[in-house]
C-alpha positions in Angstrom: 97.2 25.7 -171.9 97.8 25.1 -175.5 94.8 25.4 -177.7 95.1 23.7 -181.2 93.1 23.1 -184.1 94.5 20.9 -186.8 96.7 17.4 -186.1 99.2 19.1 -187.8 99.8 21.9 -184.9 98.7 19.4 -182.4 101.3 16.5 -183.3 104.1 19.6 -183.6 103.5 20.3 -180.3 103.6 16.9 -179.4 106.6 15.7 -180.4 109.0 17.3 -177.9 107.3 15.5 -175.5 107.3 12.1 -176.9 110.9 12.9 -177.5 111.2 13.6 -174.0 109.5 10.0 -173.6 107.1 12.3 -171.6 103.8 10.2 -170.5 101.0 11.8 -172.3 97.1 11.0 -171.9 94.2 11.4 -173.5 90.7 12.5 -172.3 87.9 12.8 -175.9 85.4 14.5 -174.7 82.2 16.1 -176.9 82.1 19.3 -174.5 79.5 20.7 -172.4 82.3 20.0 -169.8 80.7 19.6 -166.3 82.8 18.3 -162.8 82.7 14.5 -164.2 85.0 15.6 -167.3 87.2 17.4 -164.6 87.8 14.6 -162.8 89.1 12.5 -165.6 91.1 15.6 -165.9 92.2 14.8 -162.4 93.1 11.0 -162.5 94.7 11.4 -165.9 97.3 14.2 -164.2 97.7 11.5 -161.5 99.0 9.2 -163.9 100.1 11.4 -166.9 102.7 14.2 -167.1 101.2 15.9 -170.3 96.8 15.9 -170.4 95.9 16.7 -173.7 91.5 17.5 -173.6 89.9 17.0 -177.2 86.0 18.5 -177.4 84.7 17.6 -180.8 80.9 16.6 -181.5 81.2 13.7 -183.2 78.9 13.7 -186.2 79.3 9.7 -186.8 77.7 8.8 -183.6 74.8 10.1 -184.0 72.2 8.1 -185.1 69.2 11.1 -185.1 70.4 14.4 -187.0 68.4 16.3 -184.5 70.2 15.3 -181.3 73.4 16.2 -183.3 71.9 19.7 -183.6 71.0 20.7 -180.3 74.2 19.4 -178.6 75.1 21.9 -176.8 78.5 23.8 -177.1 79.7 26.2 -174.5 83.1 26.4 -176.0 84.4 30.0 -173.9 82.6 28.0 -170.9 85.1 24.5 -171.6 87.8 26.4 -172.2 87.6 28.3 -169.1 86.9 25.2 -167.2 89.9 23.2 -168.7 92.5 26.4 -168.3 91.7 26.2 -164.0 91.7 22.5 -163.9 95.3 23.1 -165.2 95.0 20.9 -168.5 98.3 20.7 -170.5 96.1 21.2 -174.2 92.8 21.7 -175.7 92.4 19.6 -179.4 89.6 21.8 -181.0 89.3 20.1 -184.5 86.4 21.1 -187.1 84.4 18.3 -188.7 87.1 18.9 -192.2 89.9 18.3 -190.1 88.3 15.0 -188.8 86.4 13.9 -191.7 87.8 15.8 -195.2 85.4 14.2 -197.1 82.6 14.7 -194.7 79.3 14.0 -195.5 80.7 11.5 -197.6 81.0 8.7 -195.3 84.3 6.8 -194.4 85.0 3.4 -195.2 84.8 1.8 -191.4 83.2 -1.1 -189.8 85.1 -3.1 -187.8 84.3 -6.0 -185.6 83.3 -4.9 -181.9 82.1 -8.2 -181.1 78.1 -9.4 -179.9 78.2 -6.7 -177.0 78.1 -4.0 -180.0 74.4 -4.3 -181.0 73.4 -4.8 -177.3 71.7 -2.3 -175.3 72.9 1.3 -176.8 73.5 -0.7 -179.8 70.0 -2.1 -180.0 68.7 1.7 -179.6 71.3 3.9 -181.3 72.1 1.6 -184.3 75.4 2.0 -185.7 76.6 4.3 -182.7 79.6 2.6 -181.8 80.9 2.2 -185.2 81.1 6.0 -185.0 82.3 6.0 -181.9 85.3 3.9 -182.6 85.9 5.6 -185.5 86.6 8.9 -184.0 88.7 7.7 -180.9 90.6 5.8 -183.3 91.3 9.2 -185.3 92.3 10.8 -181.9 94.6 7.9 -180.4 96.7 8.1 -184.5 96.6 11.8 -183.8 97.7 12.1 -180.2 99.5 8.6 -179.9 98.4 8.5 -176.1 99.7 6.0 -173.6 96.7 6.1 -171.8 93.3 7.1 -172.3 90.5 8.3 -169.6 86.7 7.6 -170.1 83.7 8.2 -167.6 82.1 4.8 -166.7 79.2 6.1 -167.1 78.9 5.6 -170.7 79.9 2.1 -169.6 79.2 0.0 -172.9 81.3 2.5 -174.6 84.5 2.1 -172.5 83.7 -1.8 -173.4 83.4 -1.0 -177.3 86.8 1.3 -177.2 88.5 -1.2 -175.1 87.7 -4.0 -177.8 88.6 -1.5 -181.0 92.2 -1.1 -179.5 92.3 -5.0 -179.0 91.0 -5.2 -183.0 93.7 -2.7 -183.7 96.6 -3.9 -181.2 97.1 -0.4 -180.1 99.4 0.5 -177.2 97.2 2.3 -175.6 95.6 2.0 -172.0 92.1 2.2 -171.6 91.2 3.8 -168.0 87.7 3.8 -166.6 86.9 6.5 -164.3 83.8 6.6 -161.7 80.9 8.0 -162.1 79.9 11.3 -160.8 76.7 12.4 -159.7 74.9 15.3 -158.1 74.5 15.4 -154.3 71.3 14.0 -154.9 72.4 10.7 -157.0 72.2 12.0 -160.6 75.0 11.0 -163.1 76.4 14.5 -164.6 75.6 14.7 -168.1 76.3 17.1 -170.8 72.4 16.1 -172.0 71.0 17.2 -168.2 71.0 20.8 -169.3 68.0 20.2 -171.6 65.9 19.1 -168.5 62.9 21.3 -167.7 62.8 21.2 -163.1 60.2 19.0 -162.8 62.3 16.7 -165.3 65.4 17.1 -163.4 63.4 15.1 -160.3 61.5 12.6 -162.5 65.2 11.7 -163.6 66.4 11.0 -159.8 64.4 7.4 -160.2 67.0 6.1 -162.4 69.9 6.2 -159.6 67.1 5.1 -157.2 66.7 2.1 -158.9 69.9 1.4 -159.4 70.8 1.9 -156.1 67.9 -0.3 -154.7 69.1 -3.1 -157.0 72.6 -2.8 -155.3 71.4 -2.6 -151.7 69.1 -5.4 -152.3 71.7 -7.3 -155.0 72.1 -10.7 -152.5 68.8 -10.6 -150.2 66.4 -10.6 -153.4 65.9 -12.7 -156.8 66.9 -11.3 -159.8 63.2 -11.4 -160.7 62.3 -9.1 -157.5 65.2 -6.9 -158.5 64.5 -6.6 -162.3 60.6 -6.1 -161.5 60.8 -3.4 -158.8 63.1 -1.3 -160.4 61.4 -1.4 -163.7 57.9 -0.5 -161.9 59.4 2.2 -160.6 60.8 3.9 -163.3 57.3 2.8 -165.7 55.8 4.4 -163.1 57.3 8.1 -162.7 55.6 10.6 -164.4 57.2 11.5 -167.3 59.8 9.1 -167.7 59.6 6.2 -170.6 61.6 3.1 -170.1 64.2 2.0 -172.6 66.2 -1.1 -170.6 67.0 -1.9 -167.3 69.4 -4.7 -167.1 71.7 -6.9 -164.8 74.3 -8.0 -167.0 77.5 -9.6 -166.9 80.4 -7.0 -167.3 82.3 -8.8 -170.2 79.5 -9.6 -172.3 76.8 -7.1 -171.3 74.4 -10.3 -171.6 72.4 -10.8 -168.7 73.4 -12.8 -165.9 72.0 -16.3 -165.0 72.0 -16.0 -161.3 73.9 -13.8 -158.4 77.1 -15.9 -157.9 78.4 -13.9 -160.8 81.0 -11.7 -159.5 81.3 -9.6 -162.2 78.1 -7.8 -162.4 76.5 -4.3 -163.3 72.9 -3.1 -163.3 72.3 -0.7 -166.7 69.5 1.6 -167.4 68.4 3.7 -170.3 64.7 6.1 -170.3 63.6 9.2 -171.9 62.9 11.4 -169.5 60.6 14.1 -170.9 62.5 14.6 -174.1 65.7 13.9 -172.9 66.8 10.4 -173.1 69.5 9.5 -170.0 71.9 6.6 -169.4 73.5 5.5 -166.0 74.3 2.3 -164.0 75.9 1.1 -161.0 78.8 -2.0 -160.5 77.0 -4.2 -158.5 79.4 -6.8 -156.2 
């Protein structure tokens, strides 16, 4: 496995295999690789004769300084991880190499549409902007035909999906499922900061989730939206943020349950960790 640190040694290595029209794709990560990352590793080698992994914590996206800080950063660990699963290259960039003028910020805003201040963008103002921002400087530095993304972070997928449309970029954007702990967690990078007793308090979120999904045609929307939320609000512990059933397009919520295109979202603090996840509904 390749490991490279500027664009300059990662599109030199690249170029003999565009010129080998040689299908190459793209999985961004931030690190703290755990078995969901791996198995975005996994579909993209399905679909993809070169995988080329980027870790880089993305200072842009981060709307509170502090969360940037403790991200953690097992680099030996991703390495080590992305050498068995048999990844063609690693993309290791520092924060110059991304952002020369950093902390000076970049001229960028660009129209993600209404979804954008939604949800994670009601909470984490600003967030996708960063977001885009960054992928976009990946995609012009890998030039990927496709591109692999965990639905968990399932707004994002939406926002990056709609940059490439803004930009007309011939890229394909592939959502991957969600993978969770045997007992229903989604794997996070941010899961290693929960304390044990966290770590259960947490479990409510796929719960919920789940309950909305195995009760998604036999109750109202009302029933569904009110049991869930009472029983997150009342773990111990755990502080609400959002729990929505929302139309998949739009991330607005639905009017009724003949919409076919639905998914249930969620967003808590649990102790002083704050968790996303949801679940594709029909």
């Amino acid at each position: 496995m390749e490991i490279l640190h500027t664009i300059t040694a990662l599109k030199a290595w690249l170029q003999p295999q565009q010129d080998a029209s040689s299908k190459i794709a793209l999985v961004p990560t931030m690190g703290a690789l755990h078995k969901g990352h791996l198995s975005l590793i996994e579909i993209a080698q399905q679909q993809a004769s070169i995988v080329v992994c980027s870790i880089f914590v993305n200072p842009t996206q981060f709307t509170d300084p502090k969360d940037l800080e403790k991200y953690p950063r097992p680099l030996e660990h991703d390495i080590k991880m992305l050498q068995e699963a048999g990844c063609s290259a690693v993309f290791m960039p520092t924060v110059k190499e991304m952002y020369p003028h950093y902390p000076t910020p970049e001229n960028w805003h660009i129209d993600l549409g209404s979804a954008e201040f939604l949800l994670e963008g009601e909470f984490r103002k600003g967030h996708y902007q960063g977001v885009t921002q960054i992928v976009k400087k990946l995609f012009d530095a890998v030039q990927p035909d496709l591109a692999f993304f965990g639905q968990k972070d399932f707004q994002q997928v939406l926002m990056i999906k709609n940059m490439v449309k803004y930009f007309d970029l011939p890229v394909e954007i592939v959502s991957c499922p969600i993978i969770r702990e045997d007992d229903g967690l989604a794997m996070s990078s941010r899961n290693i900061h929960l304390s044990a007793s966290d770590r259960q308090n947490a479990l409510v979120l796929s719960r919920a989730l789940q309950f909305v999904k195995d009760n998604y045609h036999r109750l109202s929307l009302e029933a569904l939206l009110g049991q869930a939320r009472q029983m997150i609000s009342t773990t111990p512990g755990v502080e609400l943020d959002y729990f929505t059933i929302a139309d998949q397009e739009t991330l607005l919520p639905i009017a009724d349950q003949t919409n076919k295109n639905a998914i249930a979202l969620v967003a808590a603090k649990v102790g002083e960790t704050r968790l996303i996840d949801n679940m594709l509904l029909d």
